[in-house]
Each structure stands twice: as C-alpha cells, then as structure tokens.
TIMI-2910 file (N, C-alpha, C, CB; in pm, 1 decimal, decimal comma, always signed):
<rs>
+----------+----------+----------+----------+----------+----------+----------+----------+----------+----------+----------+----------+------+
!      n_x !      n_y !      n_z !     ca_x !     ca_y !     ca_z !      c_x !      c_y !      c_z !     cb_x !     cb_y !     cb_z ! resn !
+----------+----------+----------+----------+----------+----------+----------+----------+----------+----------+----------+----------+------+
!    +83,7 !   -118,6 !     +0,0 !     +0,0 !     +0,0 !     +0,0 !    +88,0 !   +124,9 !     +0,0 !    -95,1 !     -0,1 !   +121,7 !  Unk !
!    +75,5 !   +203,4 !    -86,3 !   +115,4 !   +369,6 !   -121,9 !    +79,8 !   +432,0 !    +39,1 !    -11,5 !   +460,3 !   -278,1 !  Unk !
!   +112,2 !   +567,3 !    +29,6 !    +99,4 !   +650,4 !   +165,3 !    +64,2 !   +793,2 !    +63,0 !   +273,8 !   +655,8 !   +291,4 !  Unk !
!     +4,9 !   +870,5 !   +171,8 !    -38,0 !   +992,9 !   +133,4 !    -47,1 !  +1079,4 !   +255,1 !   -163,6 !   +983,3 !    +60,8 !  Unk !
!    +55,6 !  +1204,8 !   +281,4 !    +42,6 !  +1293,9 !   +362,5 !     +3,7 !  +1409,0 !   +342,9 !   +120,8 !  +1302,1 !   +407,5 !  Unk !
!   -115,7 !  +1473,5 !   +395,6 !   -127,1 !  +1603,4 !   +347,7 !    -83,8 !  +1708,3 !   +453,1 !   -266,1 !  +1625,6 !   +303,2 !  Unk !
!    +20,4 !  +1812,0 !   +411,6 !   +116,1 !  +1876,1 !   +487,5 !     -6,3 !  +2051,3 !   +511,6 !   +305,2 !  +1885,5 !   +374,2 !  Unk !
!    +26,8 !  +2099,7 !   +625,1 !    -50,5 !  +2260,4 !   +653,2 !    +31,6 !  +2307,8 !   +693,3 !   -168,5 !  +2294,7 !   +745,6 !  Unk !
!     +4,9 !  +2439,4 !   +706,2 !    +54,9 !  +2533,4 !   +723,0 !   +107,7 !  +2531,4 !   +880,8 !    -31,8 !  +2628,8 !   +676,7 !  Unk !
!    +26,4 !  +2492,8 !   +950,2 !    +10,1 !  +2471,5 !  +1124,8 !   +130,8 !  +2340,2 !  +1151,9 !   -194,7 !  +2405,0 !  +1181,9 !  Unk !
!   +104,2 !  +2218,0 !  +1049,6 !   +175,7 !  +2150,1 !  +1083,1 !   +375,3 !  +2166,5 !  +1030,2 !    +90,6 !  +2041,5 !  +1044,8 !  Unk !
!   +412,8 !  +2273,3 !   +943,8 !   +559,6 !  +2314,2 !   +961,3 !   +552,2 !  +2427,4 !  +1034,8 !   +641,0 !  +2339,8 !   +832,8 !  Unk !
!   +463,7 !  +2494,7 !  +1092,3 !   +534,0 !  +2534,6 !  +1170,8 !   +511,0 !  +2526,9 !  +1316,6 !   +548,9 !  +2631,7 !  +1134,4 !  Unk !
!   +409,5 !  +2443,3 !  +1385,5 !   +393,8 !  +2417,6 !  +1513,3 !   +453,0 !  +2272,2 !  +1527,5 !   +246,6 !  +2436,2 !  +1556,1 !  Unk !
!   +602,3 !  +2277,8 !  +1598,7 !   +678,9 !  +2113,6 !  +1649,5 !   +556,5 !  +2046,0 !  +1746,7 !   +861,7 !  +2136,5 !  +1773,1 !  Unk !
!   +479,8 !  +2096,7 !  +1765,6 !   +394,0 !  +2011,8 !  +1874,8 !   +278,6 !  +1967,0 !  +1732,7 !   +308,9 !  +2132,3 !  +2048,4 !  Unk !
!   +230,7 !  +1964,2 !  +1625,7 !   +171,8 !  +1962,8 !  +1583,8 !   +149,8 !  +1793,7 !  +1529,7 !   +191,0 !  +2066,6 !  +1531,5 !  Unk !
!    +46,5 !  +1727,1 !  +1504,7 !    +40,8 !  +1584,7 !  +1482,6 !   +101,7 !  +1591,6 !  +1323,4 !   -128,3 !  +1513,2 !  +1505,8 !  Unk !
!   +231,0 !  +1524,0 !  +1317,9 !   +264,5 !  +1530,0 !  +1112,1 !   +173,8 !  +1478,6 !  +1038,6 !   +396,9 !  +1438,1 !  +1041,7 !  Unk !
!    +75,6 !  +1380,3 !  +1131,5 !    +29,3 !  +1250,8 !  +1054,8 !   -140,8 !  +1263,7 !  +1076,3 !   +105,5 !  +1088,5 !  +1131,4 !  Unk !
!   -202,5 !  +1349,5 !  +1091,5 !   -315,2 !  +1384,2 !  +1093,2 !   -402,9 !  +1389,8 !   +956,5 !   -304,2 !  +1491,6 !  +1153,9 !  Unk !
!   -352,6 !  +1392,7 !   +854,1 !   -391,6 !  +1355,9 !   +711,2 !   -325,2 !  +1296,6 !   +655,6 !   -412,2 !  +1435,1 !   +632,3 !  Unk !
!   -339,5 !  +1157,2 !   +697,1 !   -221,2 !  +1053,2 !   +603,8 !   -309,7 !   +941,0 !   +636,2 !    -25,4 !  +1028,9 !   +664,2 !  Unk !
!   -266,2 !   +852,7 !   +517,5 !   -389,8 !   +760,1 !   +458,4 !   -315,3 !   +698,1 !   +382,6 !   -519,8 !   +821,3 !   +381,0 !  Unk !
!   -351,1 !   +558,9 !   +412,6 !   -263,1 !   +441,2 !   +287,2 !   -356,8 !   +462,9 !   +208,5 !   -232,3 !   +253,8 !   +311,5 !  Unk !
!   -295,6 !   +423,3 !    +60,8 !   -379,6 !   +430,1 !    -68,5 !   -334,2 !   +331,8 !   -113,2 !   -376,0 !   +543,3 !   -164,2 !  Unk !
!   -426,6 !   +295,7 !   -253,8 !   -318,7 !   +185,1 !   -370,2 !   -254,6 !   +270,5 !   -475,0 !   -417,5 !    +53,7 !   -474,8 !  Unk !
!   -117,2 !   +236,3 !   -514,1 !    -45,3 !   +291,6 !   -581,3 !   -148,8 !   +346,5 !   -723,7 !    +75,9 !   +193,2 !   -598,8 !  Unk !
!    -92,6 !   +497,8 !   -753,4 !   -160,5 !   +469,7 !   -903,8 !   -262,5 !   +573,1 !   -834,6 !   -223,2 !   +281,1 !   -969,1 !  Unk !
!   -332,1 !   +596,4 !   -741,1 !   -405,5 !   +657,7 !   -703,4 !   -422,8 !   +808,2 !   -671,8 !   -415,9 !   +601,4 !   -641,0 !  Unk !
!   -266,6 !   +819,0 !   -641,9 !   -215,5 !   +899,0 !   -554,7 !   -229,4 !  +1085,2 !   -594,6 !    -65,7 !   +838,9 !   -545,5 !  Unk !
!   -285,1 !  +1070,0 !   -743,7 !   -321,8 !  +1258,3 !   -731,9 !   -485,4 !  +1242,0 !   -718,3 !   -270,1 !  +1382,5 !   -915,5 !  Unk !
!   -561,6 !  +1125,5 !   -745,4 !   -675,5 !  +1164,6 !   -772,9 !   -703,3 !  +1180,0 !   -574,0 !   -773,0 !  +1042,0 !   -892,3 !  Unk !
!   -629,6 !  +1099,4 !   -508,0 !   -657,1 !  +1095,0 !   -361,7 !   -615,8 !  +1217,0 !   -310,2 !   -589,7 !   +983,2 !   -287,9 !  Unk !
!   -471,3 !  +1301,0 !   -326,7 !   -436,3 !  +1386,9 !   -377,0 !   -556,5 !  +1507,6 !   -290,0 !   -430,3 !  +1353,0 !   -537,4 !  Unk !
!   -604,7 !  +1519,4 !   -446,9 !   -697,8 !  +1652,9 !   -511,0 !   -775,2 !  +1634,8 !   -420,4 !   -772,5 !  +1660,5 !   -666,5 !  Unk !
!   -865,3 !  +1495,5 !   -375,3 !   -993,1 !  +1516,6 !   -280,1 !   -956,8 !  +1532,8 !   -133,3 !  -1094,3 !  +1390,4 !   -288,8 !  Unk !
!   -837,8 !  +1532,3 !   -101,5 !   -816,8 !  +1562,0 !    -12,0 !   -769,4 !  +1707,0 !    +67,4 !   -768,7 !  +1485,4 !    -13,7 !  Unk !
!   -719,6 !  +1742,2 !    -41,7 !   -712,5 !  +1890,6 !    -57,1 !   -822,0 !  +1997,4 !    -80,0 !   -639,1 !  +1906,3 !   -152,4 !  Unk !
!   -915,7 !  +1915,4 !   -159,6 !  -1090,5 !  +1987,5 !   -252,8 !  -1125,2 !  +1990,6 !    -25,7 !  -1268,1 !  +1776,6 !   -440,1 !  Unk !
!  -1101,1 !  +1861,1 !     -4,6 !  -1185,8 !  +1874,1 !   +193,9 !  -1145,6 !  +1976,8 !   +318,4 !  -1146,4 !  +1718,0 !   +293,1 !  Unk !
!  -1032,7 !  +1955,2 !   +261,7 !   -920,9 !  +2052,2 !   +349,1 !   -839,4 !  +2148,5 !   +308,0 !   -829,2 !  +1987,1 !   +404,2 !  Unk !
!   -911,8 !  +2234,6 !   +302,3 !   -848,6 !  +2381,5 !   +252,5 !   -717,6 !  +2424,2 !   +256,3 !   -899,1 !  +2481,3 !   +318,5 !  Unk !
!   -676,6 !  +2379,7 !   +406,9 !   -574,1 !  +2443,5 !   +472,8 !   -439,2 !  +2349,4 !   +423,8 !   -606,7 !  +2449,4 !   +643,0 !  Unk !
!   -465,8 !  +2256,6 !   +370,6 !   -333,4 !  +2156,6 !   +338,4 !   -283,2 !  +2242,7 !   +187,5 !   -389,4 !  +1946,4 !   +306,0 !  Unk !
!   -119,8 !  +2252,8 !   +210,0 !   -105,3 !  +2322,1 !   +119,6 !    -27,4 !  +2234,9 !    +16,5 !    -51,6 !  +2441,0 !   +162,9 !  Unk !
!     +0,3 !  +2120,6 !    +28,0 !    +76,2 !  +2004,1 !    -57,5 !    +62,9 !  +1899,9 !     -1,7 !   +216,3 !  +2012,3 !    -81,2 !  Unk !
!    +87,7 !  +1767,7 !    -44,5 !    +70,1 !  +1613,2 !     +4,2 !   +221,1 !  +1539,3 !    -45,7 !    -87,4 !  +1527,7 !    -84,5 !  Unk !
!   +263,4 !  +1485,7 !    +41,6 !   +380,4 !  +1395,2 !    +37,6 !   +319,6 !  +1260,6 !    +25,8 !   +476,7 !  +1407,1 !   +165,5 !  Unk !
!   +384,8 !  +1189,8 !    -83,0 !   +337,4 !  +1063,3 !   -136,2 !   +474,6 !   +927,0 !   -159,4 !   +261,5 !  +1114,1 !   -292,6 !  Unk !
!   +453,7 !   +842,6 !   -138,5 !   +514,6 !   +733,2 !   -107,1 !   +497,3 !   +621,6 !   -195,9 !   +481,6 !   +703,0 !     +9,3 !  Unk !
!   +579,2 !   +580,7 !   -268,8 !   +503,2 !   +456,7 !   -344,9 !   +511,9 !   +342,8 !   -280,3 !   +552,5 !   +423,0 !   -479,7 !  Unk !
!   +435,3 !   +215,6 !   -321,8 !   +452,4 !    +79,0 !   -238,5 !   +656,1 !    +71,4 !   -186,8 !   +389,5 !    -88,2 !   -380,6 !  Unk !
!   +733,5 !   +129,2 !   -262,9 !   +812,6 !    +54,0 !   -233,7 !   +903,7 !   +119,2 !   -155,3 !   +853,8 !     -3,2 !   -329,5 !  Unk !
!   +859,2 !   +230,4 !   -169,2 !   +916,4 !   +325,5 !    -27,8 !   +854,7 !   +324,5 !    +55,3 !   +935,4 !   +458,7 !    -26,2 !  Unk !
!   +743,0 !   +272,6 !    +92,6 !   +671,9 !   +258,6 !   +182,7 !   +692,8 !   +170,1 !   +260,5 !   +580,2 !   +255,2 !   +153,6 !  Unk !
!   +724,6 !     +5,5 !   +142,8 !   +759,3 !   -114,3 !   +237,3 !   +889,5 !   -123,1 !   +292,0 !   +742,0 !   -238,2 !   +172,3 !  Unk !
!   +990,7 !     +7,1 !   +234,5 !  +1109,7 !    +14,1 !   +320,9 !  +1159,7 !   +136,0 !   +397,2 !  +1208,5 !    -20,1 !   +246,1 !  Unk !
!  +1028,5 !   +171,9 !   +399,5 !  +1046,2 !   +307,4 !   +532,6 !  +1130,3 !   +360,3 !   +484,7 !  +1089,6 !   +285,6 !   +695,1 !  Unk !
!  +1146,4 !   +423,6 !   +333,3 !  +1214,2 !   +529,5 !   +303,0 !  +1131,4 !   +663,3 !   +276,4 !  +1290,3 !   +492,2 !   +196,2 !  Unk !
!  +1252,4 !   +747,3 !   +238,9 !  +1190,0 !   +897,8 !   +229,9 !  +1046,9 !   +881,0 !   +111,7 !  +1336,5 !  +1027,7 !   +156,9 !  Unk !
!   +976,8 !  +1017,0 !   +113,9 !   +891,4 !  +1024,1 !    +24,8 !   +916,1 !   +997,7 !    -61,8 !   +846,9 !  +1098,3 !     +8,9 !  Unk !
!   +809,6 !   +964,6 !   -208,4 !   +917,4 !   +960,0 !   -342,2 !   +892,2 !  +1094,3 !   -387,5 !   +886,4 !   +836,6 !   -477,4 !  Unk !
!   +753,9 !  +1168,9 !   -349,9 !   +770,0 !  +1342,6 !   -454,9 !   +637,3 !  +1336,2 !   -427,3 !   +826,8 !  +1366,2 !   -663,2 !  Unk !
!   +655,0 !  +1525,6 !   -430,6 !   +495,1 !  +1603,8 !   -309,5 !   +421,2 !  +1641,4 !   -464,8 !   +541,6 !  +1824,8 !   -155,3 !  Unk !
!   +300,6 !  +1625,6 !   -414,3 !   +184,2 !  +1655,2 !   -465,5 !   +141,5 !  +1838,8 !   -440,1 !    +82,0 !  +1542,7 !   -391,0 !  Unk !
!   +155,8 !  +1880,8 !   -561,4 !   +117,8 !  +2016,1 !   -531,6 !     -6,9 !  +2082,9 !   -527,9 !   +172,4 !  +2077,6 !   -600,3 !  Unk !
!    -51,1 !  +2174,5 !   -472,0 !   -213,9 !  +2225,1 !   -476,3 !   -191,7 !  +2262,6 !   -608,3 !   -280,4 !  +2359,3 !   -365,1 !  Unk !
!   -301,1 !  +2280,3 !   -709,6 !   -299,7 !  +2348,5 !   -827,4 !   -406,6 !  +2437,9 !   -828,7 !   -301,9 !  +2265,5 !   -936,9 !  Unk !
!   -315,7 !  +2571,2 !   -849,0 !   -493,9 !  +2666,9 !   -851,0 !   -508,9 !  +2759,9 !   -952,2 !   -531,8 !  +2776,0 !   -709,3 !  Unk !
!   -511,3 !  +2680,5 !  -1045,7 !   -566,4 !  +2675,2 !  -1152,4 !   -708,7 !  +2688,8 !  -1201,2 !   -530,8 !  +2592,1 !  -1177,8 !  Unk !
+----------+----------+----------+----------+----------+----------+----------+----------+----------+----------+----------+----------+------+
</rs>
C-alpha cells in the first residue's frame, strides 16, 4: 500500500503539531486523484507527500509532493 500525507501550514510550523493527521494508505496509481480530494476537503493543506509501495515497504523517504494546483 502507497501513503499519502497532506502537509498545513500549522503543521511546519507548530513542532507540537500531529505530522500525521492527514495521512492515509492508498493503492499505488491513485495517488493525485486521492491527492486533489483531499485537498478539494481541506483547505488548509497546502501540498501532500506521497510514497510509493516501495518506499513505503522500506520506510524510506517520500518519493515526490503533490502540489495544490490553482488553476
């Protein structure tokens, strides 16, 4: 399973802040359309850090952030 973090404004800059308060396994392949609706819910997330299965199954870094588009 893929990972999906959606990052705010509150959470870089309050250290007390939960990192993981919008993060959600996904299935790979998924990951802008999960992305967008998660961002369309939550205003305040200003990008999403995404993980593929295989950084995921080895607890490595992200593979590459998902940007808001406002467009």
């Amino acid at each position: 399973m893929a990972k999906l973090r959606g990052i705010t404004k509150h959470i870089l800059t309050d250290v007390k802040a939960n990192i993981r308060k919008y993060e959600f396994h996904i299935e790979d392949g998924t990951q802008h359309v999960n992305a967008q609706k998660l961002m369309k819910t939550h205003k305040d997330i200003l990008f999403c850090y995404y993980w593929d299965d295989i950084d995921e199954q080895s607890h490595g870094g992200y593979t590459y952030p998902i940007e808001r588009s406002y467009n």
